[in-house]
DOROSE-8962 format. One line per field, with one value per residue (C-alpha): x, y, z. Coordinates in steps of 0.2 Angstrom, whole numbers, always signed. Layout:
% DOROSE-8962
x = c(X  ...)
y = c(Y  ...)
z = c(Z  ...)
END
This chain:
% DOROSE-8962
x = c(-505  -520  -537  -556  -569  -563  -547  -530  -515  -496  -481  -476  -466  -455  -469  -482  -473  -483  -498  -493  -483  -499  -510  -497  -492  -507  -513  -531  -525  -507  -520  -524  -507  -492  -480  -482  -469  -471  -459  -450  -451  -434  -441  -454  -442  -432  -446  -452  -435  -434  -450  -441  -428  -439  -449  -432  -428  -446  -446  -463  -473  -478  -495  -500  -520  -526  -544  -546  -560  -546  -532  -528  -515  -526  -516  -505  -504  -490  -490  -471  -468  -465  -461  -455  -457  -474  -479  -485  -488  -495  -503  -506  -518  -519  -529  -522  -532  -550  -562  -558  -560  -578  -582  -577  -562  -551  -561  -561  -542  -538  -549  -536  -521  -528  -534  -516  -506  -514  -519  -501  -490  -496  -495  -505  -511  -511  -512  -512  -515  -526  -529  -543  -553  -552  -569  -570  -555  -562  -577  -565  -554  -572  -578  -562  -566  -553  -554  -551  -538  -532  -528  -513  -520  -513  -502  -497  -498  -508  -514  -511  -517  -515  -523  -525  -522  -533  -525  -533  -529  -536  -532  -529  -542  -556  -555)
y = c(-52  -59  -55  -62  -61  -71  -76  -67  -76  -68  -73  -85  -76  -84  -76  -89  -103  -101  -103  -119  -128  -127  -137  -146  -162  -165  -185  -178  -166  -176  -191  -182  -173  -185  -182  -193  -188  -175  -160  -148  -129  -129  -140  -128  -112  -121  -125  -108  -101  -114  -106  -89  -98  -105  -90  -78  -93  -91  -108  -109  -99  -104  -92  -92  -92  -80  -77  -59  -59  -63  -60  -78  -87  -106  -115  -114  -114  -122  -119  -128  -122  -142  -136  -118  -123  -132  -119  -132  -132  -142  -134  -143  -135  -137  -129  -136  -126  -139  -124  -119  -135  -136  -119  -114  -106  -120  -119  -98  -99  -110  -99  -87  -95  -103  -85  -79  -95  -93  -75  -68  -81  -86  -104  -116  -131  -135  -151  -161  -177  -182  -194  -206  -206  -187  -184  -165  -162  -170  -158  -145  -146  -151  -133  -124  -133  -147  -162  -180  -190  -204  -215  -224  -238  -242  -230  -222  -232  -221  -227  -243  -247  -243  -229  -225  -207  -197  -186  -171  -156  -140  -129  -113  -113  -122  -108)
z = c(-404  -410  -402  -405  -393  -381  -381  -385  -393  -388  -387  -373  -358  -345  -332  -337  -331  -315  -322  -334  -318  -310  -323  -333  -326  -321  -327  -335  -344  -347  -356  -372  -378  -384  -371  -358  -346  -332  -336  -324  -322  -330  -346  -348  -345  -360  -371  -370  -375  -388  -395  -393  -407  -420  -423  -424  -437  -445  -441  -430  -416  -399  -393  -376  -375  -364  -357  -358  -347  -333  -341  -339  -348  -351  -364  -380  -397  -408  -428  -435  -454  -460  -476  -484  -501  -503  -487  -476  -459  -444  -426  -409  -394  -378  -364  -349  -338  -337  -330  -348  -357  -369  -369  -387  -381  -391  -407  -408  -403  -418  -430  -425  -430  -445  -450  -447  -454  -471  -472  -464  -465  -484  -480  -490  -480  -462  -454  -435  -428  -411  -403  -411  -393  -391  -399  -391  -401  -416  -416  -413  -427  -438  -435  -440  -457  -455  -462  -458  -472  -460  -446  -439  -428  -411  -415  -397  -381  -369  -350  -353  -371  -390  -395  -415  -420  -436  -445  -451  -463  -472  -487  -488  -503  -492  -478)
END
């Protein structure tokens, strides 16, 4: 478990798929992540099981985000080990719950992992990709320290036009 002021980050439980079913599918939310199609609760039961696997494998780790204040499971983290070698990784985010959404509890939950991908897990870089008309995210990811170091134009077709995608990353030696 990992705690800051706000939030906590834990290890996804079967139990929180309540909470996600209720936010999840929902079309405001469903606009800014790259999975486009509504998922089941059995979807969501596997997926969590499926993060069970790839962190007995040392492979990645899915967190739940929880607002301590209310013990309230908001959103997930992902961090996938890309490489073991050059100890690469990449993290998504996503607070589905919008009476959380721009109030800091992304960017402090994101300090966390970052802190915990290079401090405990010795990885070396870390990287992610958003959409290019997210710009909440964009600040987001700006105040952890990442950095922009590309774009893929019209790279995803989102509500009924291409969208273009930035690519962002930090180093270990930069945080």
């Amino acid at each position: 478990m990992l705690e800051g002021p706000n939030v906590i980050l834990r290890g996804l439980e079967l139990d929180d798929v309540d909470e996600l079913m209720k936010h999840w599918n929902e079309p405001e939310h469903r606009k800014f992540i790259l999975n486009k199609t509504p998922q089941s609760r059995e979807e969501e039961i596997e997926w969590i099981k499926h993060g069970w696997q790839i962190r007995s494998e040392g492979k990645g780790y899915i967190f739940a985000i929880v607002f301590k204040e209310k013990n309230l499971y908001i959103g997930h983290l992902q961090l996938d080990i890309k490489d073991q070698i050059s100890k690469r990784g990449s993290l998504g985010i996503a607070i589905f719950n919008k009476d959380y959404w721009n109030k800091g509890l992304g960017t402090e939950s994101m300090k966390l992992i970052v802190e915990y991908a290079f401090s405990t897990l010795n990885l070396h870089s870390l990287e992610l990709e958003l959409y290019s008309n997210h710009p909440q995210a964009k600040r987001c990811y700006e105040k952890v320290g990442f950095k922009e170091v590309g774009r893929l134009r019209e790279a995803y077709f989102n509500n009924g036009q291409y969208v273009g995608t930035i690519i962002m990353d930090l180093l270990k030696s930069e945080w």
